[in-house]
C-alpha positions in Angstrom: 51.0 57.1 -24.1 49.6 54.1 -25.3 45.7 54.0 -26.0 43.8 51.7 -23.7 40.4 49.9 -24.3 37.8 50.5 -21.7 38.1 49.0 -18.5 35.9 46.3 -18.0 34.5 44.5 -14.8 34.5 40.3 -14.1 31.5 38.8 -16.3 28.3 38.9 -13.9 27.0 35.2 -14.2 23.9 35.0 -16.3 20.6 35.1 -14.1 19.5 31.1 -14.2 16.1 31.0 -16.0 13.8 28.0 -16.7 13.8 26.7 -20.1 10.5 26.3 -22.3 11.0 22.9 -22.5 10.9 22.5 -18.4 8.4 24.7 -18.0 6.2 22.9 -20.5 6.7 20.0 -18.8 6.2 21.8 -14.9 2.6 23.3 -16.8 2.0 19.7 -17.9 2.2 18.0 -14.6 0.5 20.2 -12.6 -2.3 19.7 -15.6 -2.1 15.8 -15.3 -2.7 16.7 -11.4 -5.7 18.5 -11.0 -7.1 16.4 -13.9 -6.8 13.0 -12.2 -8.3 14.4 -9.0 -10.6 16.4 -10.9 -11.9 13.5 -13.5 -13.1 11.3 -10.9 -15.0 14.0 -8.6 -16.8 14.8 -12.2 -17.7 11.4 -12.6 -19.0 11.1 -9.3 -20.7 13.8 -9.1 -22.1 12.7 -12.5 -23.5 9.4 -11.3 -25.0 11.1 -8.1 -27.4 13.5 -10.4 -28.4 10.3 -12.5 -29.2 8.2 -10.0 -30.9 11.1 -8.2 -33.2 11.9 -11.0 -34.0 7.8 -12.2 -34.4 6.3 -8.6 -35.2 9.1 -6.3 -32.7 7.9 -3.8 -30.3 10.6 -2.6 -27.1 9.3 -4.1 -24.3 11.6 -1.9 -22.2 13.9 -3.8 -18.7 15.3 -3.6 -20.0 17.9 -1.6 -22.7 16.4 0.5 -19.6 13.7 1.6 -17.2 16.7 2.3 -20.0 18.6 4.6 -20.3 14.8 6.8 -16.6 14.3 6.9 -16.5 18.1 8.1 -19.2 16.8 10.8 -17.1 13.9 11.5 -13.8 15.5 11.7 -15.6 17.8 14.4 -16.5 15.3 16.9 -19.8 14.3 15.6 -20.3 10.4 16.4 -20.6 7.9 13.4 -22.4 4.4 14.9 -22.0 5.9 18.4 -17.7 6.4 18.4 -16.3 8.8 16.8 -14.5 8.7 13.3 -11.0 8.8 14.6 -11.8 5.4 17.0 -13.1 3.8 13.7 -9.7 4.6 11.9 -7.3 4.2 14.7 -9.3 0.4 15.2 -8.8 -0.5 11.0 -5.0 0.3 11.5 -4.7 -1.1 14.3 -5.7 -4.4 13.1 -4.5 -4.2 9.9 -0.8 -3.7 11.8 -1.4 -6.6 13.8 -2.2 -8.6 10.8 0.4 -7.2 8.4 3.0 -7.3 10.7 2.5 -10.8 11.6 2.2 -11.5 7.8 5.3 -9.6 7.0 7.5 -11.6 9.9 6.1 -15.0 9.4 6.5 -14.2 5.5 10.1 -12.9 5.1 11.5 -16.1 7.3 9.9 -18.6 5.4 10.8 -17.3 1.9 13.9 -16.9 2.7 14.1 -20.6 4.3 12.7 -21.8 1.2 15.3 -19.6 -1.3 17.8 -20.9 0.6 16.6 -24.9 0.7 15.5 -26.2 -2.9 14.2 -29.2 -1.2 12.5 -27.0 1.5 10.7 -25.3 -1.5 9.4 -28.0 -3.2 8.1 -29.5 -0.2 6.2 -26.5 0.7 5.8 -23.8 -1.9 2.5 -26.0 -3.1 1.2 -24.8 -0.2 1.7 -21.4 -0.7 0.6 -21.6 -4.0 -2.9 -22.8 -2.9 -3.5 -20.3 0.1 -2.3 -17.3 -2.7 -5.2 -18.9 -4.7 -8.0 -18.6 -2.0 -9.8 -15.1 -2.1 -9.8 -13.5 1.1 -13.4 -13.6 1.8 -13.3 -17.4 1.5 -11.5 -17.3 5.0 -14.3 -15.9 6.7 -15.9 -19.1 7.9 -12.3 -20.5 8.6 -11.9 -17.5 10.8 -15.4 -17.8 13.0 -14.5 -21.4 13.2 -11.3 -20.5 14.9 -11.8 -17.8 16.6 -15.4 -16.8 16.3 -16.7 -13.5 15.8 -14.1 -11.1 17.4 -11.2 -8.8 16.1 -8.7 -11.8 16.0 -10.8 -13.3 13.3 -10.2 -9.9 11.1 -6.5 -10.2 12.0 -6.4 -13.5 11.3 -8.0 -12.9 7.7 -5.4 -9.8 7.3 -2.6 -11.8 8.0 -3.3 -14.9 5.7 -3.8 -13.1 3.1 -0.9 -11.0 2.9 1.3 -14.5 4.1 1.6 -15.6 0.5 2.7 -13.5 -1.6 5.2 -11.9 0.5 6.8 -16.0 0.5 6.3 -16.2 -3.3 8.4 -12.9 -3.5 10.8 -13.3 -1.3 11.8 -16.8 -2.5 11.9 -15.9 -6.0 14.4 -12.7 -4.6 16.3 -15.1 -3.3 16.6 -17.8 -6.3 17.0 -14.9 -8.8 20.2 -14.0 -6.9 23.2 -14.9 -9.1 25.4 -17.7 -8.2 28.6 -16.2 -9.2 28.2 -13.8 -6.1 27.4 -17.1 -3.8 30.4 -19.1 -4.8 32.6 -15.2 -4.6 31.1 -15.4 -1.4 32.3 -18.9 -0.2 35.5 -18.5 -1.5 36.1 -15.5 0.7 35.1 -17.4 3.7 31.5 -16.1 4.4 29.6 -18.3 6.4 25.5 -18.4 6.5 25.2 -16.1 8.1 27.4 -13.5 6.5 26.0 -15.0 3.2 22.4 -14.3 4.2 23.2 -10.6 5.1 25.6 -9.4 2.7 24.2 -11.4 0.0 20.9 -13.2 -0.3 19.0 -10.4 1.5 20.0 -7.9 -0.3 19.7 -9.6 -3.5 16.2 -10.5 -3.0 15.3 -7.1 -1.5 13.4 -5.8 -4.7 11.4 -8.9 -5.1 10.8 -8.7 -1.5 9.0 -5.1 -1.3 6.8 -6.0 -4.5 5.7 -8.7 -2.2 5.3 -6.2 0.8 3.3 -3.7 -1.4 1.1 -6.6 -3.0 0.4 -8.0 0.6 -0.5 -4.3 2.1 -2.9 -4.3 -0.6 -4.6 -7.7 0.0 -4.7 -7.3 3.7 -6.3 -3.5 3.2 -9.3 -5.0 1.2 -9.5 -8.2 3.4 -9.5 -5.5 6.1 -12.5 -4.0 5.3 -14.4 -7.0 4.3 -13.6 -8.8 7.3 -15.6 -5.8 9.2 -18.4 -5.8 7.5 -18.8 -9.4 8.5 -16.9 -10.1 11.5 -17.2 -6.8 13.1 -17.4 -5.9 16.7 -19.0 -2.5 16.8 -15.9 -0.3 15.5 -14.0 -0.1 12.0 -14.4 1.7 8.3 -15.6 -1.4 7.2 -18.2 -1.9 10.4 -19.1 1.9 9.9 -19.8 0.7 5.6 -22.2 -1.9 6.1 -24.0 -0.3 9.4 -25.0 2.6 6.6 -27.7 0.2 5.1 -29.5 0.4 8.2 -28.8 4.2 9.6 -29.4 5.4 6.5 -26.2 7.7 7.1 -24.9 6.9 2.8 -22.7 10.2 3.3 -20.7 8.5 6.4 -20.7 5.4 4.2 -19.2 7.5 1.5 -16.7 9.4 4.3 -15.4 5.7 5.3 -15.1 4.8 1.4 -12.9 8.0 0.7 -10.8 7.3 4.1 -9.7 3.8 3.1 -8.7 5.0 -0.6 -6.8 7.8 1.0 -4.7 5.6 3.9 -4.1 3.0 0.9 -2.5 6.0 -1.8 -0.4 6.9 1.5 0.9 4.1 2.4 1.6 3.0 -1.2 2.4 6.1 -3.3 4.2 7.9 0.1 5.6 4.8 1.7 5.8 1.9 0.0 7.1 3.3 -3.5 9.5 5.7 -1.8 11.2 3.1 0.4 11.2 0.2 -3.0 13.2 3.1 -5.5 15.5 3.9 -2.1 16.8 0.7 -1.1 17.0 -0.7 -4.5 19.3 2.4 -4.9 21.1 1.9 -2.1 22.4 -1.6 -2.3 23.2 -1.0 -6.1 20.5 -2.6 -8.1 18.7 0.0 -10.0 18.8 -0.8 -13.3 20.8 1.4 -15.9 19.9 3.5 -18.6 
């Protein structure tokens, strides 16, 4: 009889393991992590124990500002409300303000991508208001509305208004002309042209101008409390600290408004920029 060889199963597929060079790289973010949360807490915590020791004035630290956000989170009342109707009020008017911004803003710059005469008749304008610091509107805003919440909103929303136009009208002058005239020839009318072209053309110069505006508006937000402020708001809560004497709630408000502005920007706004850009095709290669 003929010899055989061994009998030999099917080949077990090899157990997937992580390269060195991935792993190096995994070690090396998580490192790049914990050192940009830890390198500010350290310098902090730094300038607390100097100022501490050269002006005897209790300077909060890291911890102290944790232990009164504890307080806070609890229930404990900050200027008489408690911390959640002081954040629920700075969003709330910073939406109003945004929103209006972001409506008013989108329409016009795409009016004045669309109209070359439109633009030169009013982009001047634009220019000027994108020149003007936010707190410059403040006695604008008392004059119009005196010393109430519309004021803030008021401030919120001219100061995200103009570079949310800027952006969108140079979206929709950077789209090429060979897609317009593809467009025409197909029969596309305004409309058509607006929605299947223009907007998505301009879409990526349009959410740089949503994520610079957010930005404005934020700081404007908190400025615009501390001087038109009615009793509620981070930026209310800030400047009532000079006279409570309550630096770690000051602190608790400063840490709040860094932390809603990384969400919105690094969970929101980023996200939804690298996703549509994707999805209507103009990511850039390589």
């Amino acid at each position: 009889m003929p010899e055989t060889g061994p009998q030999t199963g099917p080949a077990r597929p090899a157990a997937p393991t992580f390269r060195p060079a991935r792993r190096r790289l995994l070690w090396q973010g998580i490192a790049l992590g914990l050192g940009a949360v830890a390198l500010p807490l350290a310098l902090w915590w730094a300038v607390a124990m100097v100022v501490t020791q050269m002006r005897h004035v209790l300077f909060p630290t890291p911890y102290a500002t944790l232990l009164r956000l504890a307080e806070l989170v609890e229930g404990k009342p900050l200027n008489d409300v408690t911390i959640y109707r002081h954040v629920g009020d700075s969003i709330r008017r910073w939406a109003l303000g945004f929103g209006l911004a972001t409506v008013l803003g989108i329409g016009l710059g795409l009016l004045l991508g669309w109209s070359r005469w439109l633009q030169r008749l009013s982009m001047p304008t634009v220019t000027v208001i994108q020149l003007i610091p936010g707190l410059a509107w403040i006695p604008v805003a008392i004059l119009l509305f005196g010393v109430c919440e519309r004021a803030t909103v008021f401030m919120i929303a001219v100061t995200a208004f103009a570079p949310i136009v800027i952006n969108t009208t140079a979206g929709v002058r950077s789209v090429d002309e060979v897609f317009v005239r593809a467009a025409r020839m197909m029969g596309a009318n305004d409309r058509t042209l607006f929605a299947r072209i223009l907007f998505p053309g301009s879409l990526p110069h349009l959410l740089s101008g949503l994520r610079v505006g957010f930005a404005n508006g934020w700081r404007v937000l908190v400025a615009g409390e501390m001087i038109v402020g009615t009793g509620t708001g981070l930026g209310y809560s800030i400047i009532q600290a000079r006279w409570t004497l309550d630096y770690p709630g000051a602190f608790v408000c400063i840490a709040i408004i860094c932390a809603f502005g990384l969400l919105v920007e690094r969970g929101i706004m980023l996200p939804l920029e690298r996703r549509t850009v994707e999805r209507w095709g103009l990511a850039r290669s390589g």
